[in-house]
Short mmCIF file of the C-alpha atoms (twelve columns), coordinates in Angstrom:
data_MODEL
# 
_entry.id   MODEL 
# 
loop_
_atom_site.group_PDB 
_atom_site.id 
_atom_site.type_symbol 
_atom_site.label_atom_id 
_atom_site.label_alt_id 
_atom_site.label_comp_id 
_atom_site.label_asym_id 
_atom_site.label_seq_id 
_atom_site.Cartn_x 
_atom_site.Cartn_y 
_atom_site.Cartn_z 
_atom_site.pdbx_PDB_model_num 
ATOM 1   C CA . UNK A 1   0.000   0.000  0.000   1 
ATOM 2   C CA . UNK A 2   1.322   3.306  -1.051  1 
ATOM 3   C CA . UNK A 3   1.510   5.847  1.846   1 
ATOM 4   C CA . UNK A 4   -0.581  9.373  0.970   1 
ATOM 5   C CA . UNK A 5   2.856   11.108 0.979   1 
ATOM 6   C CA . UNK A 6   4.431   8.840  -1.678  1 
ATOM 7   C CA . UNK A 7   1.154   9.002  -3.443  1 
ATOM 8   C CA . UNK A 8   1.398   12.800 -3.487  1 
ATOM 9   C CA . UNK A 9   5.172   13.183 -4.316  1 
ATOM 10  C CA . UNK A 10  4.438   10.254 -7.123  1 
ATOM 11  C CA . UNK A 11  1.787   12.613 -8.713  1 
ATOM 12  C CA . UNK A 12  3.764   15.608 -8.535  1 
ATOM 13  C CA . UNK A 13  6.545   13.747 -10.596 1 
ATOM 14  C CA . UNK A 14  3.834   13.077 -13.308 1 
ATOM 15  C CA . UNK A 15  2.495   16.780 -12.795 1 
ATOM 16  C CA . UNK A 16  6.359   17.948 -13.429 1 
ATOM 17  C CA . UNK A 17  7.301   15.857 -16.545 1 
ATOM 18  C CA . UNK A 18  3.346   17.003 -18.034 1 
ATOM 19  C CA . UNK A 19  4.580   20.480 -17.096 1 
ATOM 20  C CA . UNK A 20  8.011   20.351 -19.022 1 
ATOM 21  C CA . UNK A 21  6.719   18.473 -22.189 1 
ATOM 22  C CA . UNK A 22  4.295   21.181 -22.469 1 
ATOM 23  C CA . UNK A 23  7.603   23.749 -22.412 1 
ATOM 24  C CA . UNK A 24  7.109   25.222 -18.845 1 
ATOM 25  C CA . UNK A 25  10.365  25.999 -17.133 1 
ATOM 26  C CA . UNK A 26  10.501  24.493 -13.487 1 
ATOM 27  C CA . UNK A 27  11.580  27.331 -11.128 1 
ATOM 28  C CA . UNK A 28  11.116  25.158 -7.979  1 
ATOM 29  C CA . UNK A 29  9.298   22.480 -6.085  1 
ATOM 30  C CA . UNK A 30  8.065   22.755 -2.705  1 
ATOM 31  C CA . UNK A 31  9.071   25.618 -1.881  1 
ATOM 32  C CA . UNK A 32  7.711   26.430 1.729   1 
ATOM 33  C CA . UNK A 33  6.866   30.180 3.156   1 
ATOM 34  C CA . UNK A 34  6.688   29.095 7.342   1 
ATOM 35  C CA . UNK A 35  3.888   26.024 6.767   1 
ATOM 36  C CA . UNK A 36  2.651   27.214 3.738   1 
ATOM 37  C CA . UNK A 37  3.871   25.432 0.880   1 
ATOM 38  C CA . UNK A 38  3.599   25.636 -2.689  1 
ATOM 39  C CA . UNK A 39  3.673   22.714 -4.909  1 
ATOM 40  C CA . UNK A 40  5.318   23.844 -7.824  1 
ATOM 41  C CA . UNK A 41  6.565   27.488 -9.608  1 
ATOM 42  C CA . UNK A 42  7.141   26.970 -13.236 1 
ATOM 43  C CA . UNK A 43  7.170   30.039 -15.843 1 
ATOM 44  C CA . UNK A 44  5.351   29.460 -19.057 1 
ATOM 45  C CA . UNK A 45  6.481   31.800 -21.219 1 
ATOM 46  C CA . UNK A 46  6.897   35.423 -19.273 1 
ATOM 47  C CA . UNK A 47  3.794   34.508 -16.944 1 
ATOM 48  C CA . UNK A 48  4.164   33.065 -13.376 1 
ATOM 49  C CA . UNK A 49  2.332   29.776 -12.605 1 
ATOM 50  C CA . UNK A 50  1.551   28.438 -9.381  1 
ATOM 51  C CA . UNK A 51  0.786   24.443 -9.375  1 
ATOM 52  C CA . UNK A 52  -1.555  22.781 -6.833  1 
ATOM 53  C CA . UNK A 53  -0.814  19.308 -6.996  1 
ATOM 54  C CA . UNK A 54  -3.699  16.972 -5.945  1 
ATOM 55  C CA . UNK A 55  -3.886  13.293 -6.057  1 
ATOM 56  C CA . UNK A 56  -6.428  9.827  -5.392  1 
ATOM 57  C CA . UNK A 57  -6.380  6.538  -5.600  1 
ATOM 58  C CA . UNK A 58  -9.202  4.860  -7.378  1 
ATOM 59  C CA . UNK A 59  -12.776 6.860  -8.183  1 
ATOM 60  C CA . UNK A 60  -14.442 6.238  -4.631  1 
ATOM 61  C CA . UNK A 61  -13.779 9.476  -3.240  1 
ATOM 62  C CA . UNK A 62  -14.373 13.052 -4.272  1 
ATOM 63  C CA . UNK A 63  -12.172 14.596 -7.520  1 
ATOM 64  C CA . UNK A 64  -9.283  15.294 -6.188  1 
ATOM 65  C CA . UNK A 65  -9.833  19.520 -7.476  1 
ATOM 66  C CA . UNK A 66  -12.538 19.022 -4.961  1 
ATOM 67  C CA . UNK A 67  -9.815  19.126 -1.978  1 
ATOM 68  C CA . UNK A 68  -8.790  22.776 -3.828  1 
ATOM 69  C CA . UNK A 69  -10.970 24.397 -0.886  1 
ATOM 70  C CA . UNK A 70  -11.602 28.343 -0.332  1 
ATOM 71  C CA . UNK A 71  -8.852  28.340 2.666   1 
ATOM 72  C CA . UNK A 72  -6.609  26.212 0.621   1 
ATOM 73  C CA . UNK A 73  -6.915  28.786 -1.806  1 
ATOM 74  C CA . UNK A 74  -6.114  31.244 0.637   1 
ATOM 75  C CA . UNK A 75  -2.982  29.839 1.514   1 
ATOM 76  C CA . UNK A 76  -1.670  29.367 -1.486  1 
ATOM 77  C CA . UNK A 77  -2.238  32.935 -2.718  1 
ATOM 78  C CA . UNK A 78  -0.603  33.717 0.685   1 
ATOM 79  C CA . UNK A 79  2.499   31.614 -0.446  1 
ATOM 80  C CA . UNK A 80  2.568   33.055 -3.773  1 
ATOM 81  C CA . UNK A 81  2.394   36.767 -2.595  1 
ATOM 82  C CA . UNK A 82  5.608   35.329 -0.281  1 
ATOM 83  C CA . UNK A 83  7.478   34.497 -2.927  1 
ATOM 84  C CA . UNK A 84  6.639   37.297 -5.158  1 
ATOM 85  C CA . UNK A 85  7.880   39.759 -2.630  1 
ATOM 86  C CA . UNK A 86  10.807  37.699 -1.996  1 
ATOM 87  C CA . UNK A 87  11.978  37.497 -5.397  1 
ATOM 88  C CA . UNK A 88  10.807  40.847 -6.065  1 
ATOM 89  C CA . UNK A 89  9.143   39.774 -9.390  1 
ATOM 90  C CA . UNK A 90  6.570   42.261 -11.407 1 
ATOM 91  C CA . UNK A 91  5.099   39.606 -13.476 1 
ATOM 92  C CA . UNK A 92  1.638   38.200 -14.379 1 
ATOM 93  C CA . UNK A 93  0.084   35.749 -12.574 1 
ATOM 94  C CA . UNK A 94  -1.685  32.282 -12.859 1 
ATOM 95  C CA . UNK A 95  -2.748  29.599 -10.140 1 
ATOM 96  C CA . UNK A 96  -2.982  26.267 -12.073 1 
ATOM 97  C CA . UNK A 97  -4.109  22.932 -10.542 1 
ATOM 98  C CA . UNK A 98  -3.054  19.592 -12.146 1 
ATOM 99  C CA . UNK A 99  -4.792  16.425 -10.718 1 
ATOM 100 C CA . UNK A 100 -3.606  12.865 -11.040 1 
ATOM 101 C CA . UNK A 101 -6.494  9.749  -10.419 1 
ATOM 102 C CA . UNK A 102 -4.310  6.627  -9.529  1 
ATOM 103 C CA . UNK A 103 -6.650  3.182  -10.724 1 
ATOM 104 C CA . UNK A 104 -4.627  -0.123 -10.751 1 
ATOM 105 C CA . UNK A 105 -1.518  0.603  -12.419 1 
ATOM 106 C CA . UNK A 106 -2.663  3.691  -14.300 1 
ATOM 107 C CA . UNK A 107 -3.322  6.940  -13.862 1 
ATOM 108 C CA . UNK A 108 -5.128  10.245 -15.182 1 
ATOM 109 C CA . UNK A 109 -3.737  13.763 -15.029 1 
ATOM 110 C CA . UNK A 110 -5.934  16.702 -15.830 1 
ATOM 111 C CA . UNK A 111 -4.447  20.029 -16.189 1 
ATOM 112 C CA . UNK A 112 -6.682  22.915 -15.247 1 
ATOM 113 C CA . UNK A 113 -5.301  26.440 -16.492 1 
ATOM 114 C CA . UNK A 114 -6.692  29.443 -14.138 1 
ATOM 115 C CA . UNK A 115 -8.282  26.998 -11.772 1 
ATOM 116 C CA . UNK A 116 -8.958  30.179 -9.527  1 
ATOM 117 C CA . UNK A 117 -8.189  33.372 -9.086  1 
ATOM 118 C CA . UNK A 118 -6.541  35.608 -5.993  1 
ATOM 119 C CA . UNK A 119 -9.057  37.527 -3.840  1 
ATOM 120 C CA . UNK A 120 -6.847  38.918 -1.295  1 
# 
């Protein structure tokens, strides 16, 4: 049995190779402002993306964009404006979330573009 933690860093492998085939540049992974963390920070072209991963096994249980919740949200738009300031960037925007269904030995990734936007 694969521990949720495996399962998650498994999926974000998948979401990371989906990522550079599609020509995103990989600025870093898990990058953590005090408990916040942020799955990944890629750049597609001059814009800014910030990746939730989210990941299940089999279809019993909710989708996993369903875990993507209003204070989840808020946290990662916290972490973002974090590392924004810290870098001192001036650059456009996006919050992506890519989820990855695990059934037997396959999986499904969906890629969702502008999954939400910030309201701080």
């Amino acid at each position: 049995m694969v521990s949720t933690r495996e399962l998650g860093e498994m999926a974000e492998g998948l979401a990371l190779q989906h990522l550079v085939k599609l020509g995103y540049e990989i600025v870093a992974t898990n990058w953590y402002h005090g408990h916040l963390e942020l799955d990944i920070i890629a750049k597609d072209g001059e814009e800014l993306v910030i990746v939730e991963v989210k990941a299940r096994t089999g279809l019993r249980y909710e989708h996993p964009s369903e875990a993507v919740t209003n204070t989840k949200i808020k946290h990662i738009v916290e972490a973002a404006d974090a590392y924004i300031v810290e870098n001192d960037l001036d650059v456009e925007t996006r919050f992506d979330v890519i989820t990855v269904i695990f059934v037997h030995q396959k999986f499904e990734l969906e890629h969702f573009k502008d999954a939400f936007y910030p309201t701080m």
